[in-house]
N, C-alpha and C positions, 0 to 999 in steps of 0.2 A: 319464629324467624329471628327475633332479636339475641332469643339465647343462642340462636347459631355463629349474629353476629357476632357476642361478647368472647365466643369461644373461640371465634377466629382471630379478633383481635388481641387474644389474651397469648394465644398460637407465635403471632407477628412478634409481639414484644417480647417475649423468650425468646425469639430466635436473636431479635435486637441486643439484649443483654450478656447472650452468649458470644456472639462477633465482638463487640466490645470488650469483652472481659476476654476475649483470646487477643486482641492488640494488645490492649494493656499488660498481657504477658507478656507477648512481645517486647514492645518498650522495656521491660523489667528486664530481661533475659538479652538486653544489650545486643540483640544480633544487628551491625552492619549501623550500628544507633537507634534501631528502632522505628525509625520512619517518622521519629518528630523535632529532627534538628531541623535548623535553619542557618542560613548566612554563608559565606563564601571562601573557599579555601585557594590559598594562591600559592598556584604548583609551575616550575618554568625549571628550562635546565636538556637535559643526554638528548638528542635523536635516538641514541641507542637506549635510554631506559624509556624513553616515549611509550613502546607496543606493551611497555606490562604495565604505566600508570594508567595510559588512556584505559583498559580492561578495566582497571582497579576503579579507577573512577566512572566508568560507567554501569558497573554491578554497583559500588556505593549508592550514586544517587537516583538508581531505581530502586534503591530501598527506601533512600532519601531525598525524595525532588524537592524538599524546598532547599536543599545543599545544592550550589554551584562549585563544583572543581575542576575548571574547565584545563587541559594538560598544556602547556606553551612549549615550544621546541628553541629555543634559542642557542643549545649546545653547553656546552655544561661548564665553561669559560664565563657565557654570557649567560647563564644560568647563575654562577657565583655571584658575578656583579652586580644582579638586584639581590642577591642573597643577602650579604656583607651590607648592603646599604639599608636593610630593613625591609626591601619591598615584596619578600617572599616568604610563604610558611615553610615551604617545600623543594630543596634545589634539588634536581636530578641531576645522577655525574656518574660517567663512566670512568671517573678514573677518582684516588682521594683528594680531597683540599690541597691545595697548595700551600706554603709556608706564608707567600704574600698575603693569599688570599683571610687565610688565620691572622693574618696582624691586620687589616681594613678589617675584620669581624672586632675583634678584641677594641680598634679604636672607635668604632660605633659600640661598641656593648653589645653584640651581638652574639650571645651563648648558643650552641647548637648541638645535636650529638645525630651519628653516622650510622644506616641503619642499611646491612644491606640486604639485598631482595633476590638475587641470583648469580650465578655464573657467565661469562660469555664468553667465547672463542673468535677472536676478533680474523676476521677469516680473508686472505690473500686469494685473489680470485683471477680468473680468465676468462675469454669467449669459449663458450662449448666448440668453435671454430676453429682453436687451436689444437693442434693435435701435437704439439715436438714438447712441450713443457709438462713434465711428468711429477717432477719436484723443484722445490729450489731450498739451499741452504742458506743460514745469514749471511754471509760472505755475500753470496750472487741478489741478496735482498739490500743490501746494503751497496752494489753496483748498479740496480736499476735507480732506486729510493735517494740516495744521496746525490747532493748538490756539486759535492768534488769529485772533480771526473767522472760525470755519470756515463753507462754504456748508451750510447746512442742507438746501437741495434742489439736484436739477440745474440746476434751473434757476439758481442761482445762480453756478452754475459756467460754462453759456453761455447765450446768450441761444438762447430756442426749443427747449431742454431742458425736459421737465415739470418741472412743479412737484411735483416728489415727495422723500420722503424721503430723504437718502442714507445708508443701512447700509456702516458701514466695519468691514472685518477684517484684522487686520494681527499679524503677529507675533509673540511676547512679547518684551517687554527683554532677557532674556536670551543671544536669540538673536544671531549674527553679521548674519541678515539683517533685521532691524531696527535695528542699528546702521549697518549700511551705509546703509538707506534713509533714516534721520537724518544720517548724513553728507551726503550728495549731493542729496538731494533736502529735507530739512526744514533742514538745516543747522544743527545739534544745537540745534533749539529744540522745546519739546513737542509730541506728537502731541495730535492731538483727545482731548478725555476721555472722550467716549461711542465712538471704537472699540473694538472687541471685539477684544480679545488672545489669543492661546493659542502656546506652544509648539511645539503639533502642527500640522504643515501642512493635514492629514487636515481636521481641526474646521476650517479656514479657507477649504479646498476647498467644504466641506458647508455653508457659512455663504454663501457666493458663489452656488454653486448653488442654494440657496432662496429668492430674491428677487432679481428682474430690476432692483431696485436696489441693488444689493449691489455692493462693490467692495474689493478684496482685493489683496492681493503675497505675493510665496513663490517659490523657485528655480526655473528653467525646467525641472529634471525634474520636477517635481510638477504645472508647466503641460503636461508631454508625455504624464504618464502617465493625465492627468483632461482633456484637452483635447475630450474627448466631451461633458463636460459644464459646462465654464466655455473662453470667448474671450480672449487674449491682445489685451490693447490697444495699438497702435503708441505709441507716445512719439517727441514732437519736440522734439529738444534744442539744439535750432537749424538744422537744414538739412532740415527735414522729416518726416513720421512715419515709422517707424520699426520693425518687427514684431520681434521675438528669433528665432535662427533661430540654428544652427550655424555660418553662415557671418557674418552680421551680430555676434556674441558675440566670434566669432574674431579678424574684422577691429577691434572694437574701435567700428563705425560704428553699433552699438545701444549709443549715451553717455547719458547716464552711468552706465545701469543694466547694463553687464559689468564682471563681477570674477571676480578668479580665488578658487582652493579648497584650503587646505591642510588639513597638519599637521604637527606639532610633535612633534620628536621628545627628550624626556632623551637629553642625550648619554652620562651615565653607565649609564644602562640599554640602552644602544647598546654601551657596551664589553662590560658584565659578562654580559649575558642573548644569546647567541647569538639565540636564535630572537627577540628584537627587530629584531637585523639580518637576521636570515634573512625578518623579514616585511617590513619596511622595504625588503628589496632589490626582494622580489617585488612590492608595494606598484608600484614605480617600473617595474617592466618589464609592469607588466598595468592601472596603473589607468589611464590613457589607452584605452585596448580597451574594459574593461571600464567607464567612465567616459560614454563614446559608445557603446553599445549600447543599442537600442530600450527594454530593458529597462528604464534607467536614465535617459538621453537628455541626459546633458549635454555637453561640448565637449574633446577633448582639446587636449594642447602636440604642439606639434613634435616631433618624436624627440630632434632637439636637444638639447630643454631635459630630457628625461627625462636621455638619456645625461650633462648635465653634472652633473645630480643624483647620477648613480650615482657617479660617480668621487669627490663629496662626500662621499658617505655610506662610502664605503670609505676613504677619508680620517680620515674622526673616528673609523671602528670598528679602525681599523691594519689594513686588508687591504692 
């Protein structure tokens, strides 16, 4: 009986030593950090790069629960502002740095480098309830969206459009995808006063979807993941209308409404805080995947451009 014990316990602790000795690989073999970092990453910034960190960050730290990276939505404005002031490892932004924004970095000492993670087709949208609005071109975007002489009804916009009201929804200021849409399409001159602003894509979805006159913009995952209940309008930017698609984003031929999706990362919290690099790396080898899944729906890079990111990023952390 005893030698059955010693044989079973001898059984146990081989199996002990081999679980052991396979983490320990793990850890060596750097996936996702291994499962033995700890301490907190502070991520804030896009609504629109929001649905690929939160993924990112929740694959990380179930690799790595003692890692907190919990995602903040503030918009990629108010994403800068605790960037620039030090309070962030990680700013999310749908559109690049500002020139202001670079000089409040530089007078804190705030070194950083831009890292991006996808595509997006930032997507003009309707009630599925509309049926007379088949395309619009900049011209007719630029009569609903602007503040000078905005058209008041469809019909002002084409002729044989009713005469009805046009309910606009459109982004807050502070977002990246509102700045991008006053670059390219308003041409940083004001929006309408009476559009309705919010933050949340969500309330700009649900503002669209309630009246078949209603007309709205927001990142092409939030058109993929609501596309049941609001239509994606083609845009003609000169060579004809235009629908947002994966492959039209990619190729660059849905103009002038693709752009691509970063973040910014403190270089100094890149050197000092392991597990910024450790999410930063995995960041780079999964947001592209997890970026383009249904889930999500927006457009990955190349392998390419992920792989010249990486060798960057190991670059500024001394790997």
């Amino acid at each position: 009986m005893k030698k059955m014990k010693s044989v079973y316990l001898l059984a146990v602790m081989s199996l002990i030593l081999v679980f052991a000795s396979a983490c320990g690989n793990k850890s060596e073999d750097g996936a996702a950090g291994g499962g033995d970092l700890s301490g907190k990453i502070k991520i804030d910034g896009s609504s629109t790069v929001f649905p690929i960190m939160e993924a990112v960050s929740e694959e990380f730290q179930a690799a790595n629960p003692e890692v907190q990276a919990p995602v903040g939505v503030s918009g990629t404005g108010g994403g800068f502002e605790k960037f620039v002031r030090g309070e962030l490892d990680l700013a999310n932004a749908s559109r690049p740095i500002k020139d202001e924004e670079k000089a409040a970095a530089e007078e804190k000492g705030i070194k950083y480098t831009e890292f991006e993670l996808a595509k997006d087709g930032l997507s003009v949208v309707v009630s599925k309830d509309n049926d007379f609005v088949d395309h619009l071109t900049l011209d007719e975007l630029k009569k609903i969206f602007l503040d000078e002489n905005p058209a008041k009804t469809w019909a002002d916009v084409r002729e044989g459009w009713p005469n009805k009201k046009i309910e606009v929804f459109s982004p807050g200021t502070d977002s990246g995808t509102y700045d991008y849409f006053d670059e390219v399409i308003l041409e940083e001159k004001p929006m309408r006063r009476d559009a309705q602003l919010s933050e949340d894509d969500n309330v700009l979805v649900q503002g669209v979807t309630g009246s078949e006159n209603a007309i709205g913009f927001f990142g092409y995952a939030y058109y993929q993941a609501n596309k049941e209940k609001v239509k994606a309008v083609p845009i003609d930017g000169g060579n004809g209308p235009v629908e947002p698609s994966p492959k039209t984003i990619e190729s660059g031929e849905y103009a002038p409404l693709s752009r691509p999706l970063f973040t910014y990362v403190n270089n100094k919290a890149l050197k000092d805080n392991e597990a910024v690099y450790e999410y930063m790396k995995f960041a780079l080898e999964n947001s592209g995947e997890l970026a383009s899944s249904d889930t999500i729906g927006y457009v990955s890079l190349p392998k390419e451009k992920y792989e010249e990111q990486m060798k960057k990023l190991d670059e500024l952390a001394g790997k």
